[in-house]
C-alpha positions as CSV (number, residue, x, y, z in Angstrom):
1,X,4.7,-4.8,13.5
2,X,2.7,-1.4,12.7
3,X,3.8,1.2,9.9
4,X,5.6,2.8,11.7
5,X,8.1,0.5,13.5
6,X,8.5,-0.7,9.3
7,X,8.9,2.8,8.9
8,X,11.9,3.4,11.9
9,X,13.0,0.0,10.6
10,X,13.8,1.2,7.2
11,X,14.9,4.9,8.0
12,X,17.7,2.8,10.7
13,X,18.4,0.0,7.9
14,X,19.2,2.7,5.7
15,X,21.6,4.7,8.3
16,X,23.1,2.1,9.5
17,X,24.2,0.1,6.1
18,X,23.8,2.7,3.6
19,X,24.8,5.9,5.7
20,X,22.6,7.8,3.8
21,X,19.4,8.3,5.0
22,X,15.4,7.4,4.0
23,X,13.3,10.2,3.4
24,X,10.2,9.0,2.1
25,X,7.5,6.5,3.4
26,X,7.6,2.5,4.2
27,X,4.9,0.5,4.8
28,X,3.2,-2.7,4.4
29,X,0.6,-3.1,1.3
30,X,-2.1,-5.9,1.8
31,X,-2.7,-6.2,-2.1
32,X,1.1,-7.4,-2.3
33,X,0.8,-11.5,-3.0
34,X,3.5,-12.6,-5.2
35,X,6.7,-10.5,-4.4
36,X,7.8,-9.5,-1.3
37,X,8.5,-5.5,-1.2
38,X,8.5,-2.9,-4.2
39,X,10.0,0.4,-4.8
40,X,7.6,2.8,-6.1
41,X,10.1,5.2,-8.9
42,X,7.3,7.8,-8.8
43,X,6.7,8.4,-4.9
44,X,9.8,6.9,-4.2
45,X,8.1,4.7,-1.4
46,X,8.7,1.1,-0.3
47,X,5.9,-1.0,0.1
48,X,6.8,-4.1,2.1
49,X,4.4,-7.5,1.7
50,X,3.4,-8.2,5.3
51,X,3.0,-11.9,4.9
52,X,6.9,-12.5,4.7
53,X,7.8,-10.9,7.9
54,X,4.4,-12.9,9.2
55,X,5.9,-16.5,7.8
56,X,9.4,-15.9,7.8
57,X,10.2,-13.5,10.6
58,X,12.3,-10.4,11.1
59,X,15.5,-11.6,9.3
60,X,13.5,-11.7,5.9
61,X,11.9,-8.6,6.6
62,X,15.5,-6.8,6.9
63,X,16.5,-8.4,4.0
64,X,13.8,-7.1,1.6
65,X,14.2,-3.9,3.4
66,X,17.7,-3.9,2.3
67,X,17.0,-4.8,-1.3
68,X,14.5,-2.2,-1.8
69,X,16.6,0.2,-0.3
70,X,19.3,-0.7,-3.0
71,X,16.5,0.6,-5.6
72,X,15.6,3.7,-3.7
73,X,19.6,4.9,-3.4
74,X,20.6,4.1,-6.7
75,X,17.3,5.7,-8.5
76,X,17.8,8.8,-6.1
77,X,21.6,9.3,-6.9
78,X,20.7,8.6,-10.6
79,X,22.6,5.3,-10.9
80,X,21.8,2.2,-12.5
81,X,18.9,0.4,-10.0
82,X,17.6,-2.0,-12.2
83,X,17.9,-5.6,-11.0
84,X,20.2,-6.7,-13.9
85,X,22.4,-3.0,-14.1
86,X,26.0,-3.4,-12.5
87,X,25.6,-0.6,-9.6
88,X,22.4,-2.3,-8.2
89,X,24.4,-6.2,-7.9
90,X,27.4,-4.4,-6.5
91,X,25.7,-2.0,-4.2
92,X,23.2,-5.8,-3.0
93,X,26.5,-7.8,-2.2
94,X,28.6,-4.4,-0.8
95,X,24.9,-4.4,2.4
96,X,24.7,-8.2,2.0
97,X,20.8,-7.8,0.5
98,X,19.2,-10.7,-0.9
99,X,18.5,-11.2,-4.8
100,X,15.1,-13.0,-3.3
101,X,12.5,-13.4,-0.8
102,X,12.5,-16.8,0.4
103,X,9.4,-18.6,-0.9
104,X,5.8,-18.5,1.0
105,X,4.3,-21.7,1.9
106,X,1.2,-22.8,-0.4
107,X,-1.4,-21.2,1.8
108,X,-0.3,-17.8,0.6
109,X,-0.1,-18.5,-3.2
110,X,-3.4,-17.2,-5.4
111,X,-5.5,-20.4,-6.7
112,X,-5.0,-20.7,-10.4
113,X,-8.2,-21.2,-12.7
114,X,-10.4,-23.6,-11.5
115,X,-11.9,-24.7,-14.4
116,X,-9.9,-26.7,-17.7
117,X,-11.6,-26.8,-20.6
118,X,-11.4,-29.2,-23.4
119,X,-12.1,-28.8,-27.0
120,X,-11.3,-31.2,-30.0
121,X,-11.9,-30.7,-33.9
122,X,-14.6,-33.1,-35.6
123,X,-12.7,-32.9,-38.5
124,X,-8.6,-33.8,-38.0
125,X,-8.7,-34.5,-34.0
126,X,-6.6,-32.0,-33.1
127,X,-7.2,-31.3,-29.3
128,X,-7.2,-28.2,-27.3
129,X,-7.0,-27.2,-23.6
130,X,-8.5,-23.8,-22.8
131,X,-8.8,-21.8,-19.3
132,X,-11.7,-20.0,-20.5
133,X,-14.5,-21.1,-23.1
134,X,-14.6,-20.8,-26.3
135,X,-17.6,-20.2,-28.1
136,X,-17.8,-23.0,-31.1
137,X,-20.4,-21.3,-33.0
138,X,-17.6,-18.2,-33.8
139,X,-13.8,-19.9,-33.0
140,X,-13.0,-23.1,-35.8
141,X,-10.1,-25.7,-35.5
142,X,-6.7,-23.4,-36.3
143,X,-5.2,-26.4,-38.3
144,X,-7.6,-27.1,-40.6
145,X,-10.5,-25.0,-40.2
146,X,-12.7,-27.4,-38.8
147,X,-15.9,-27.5,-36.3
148,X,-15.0,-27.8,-32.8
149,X,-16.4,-29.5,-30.6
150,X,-16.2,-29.0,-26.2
151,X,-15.1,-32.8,-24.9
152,X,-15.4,-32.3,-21.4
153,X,-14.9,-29.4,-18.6
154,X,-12.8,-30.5,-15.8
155,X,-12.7,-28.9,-12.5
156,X,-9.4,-28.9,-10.6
């Protein structure tokens, strides 16, 4: 699917269920990774990630369509569009738009840090797991000031 068909997609989505109609820009954003669409308040665009409609199919692609649609209405008109605000819940069930994207497999997810690091005070014992280093010359033991001391660096 190219920009444009998203973009036809979402002006029709918006006719059809909303009967109002979509006056600004829809299209896919490859730096999307962990949501599946977003409403921009200050352009008023809708960025769709492309890797839903690429895993899940059309029916999830409608359906975030539909719920970032529910944003763009309700900020337009002035209403509350915020995902907890009454309007935005009751306009979601009135179009039948889901509260969330279904999840991507595993493939799709960003690697967390690689790296664990391990540090324990020479002085009480106390033990410390770190995602980044810390530099023992500068940082001491936070329970009882003591020397630290790196045990081991494990690699996930």
């Amino acid at each position: 699917m190219t920009n444009e068909e998203l973009q036809s997609l979402t002006e029709e989505i918006s006719a059809r269920f909303f009967r109002k109609p979509f006056k600004h820009s829809a299209f896919f954003n490859p730096r999307l990774r962990t949501t599946g669409g977003r409403y921009m308040l200050s352009s008023h665009n809708i960025e769709i990630n492309r890797h839903y409609y690429d895993e899940h199919g059309f029916d999830e692609l409608v359906g975030i369509v539909k719920h970032e649609l529910c944003h763009y209405h309700l900020h337009i008109e002035g209403k509350g569009y915020k995902h907890g605000d009454k309007d935005f819940r009751a306009l979601m069930q009135q179009v039948g738009a889901p509260r969330h994207c279904s999840p991507l497999s595993q493939g799709e997810k960003r690697q967390t840090s690689l790296k664990t690091y391990f540090y324990k005070c020479m002085s009480c014992g106390q033990g410390y797991r770190r995602q980044r280093r810390v530099n023992t010359n500068r940082y001491v033991c936070g329970k009882c000031s003591g020397k630290l001391e790196e045990v081991m660096k494990k690699a996930e």
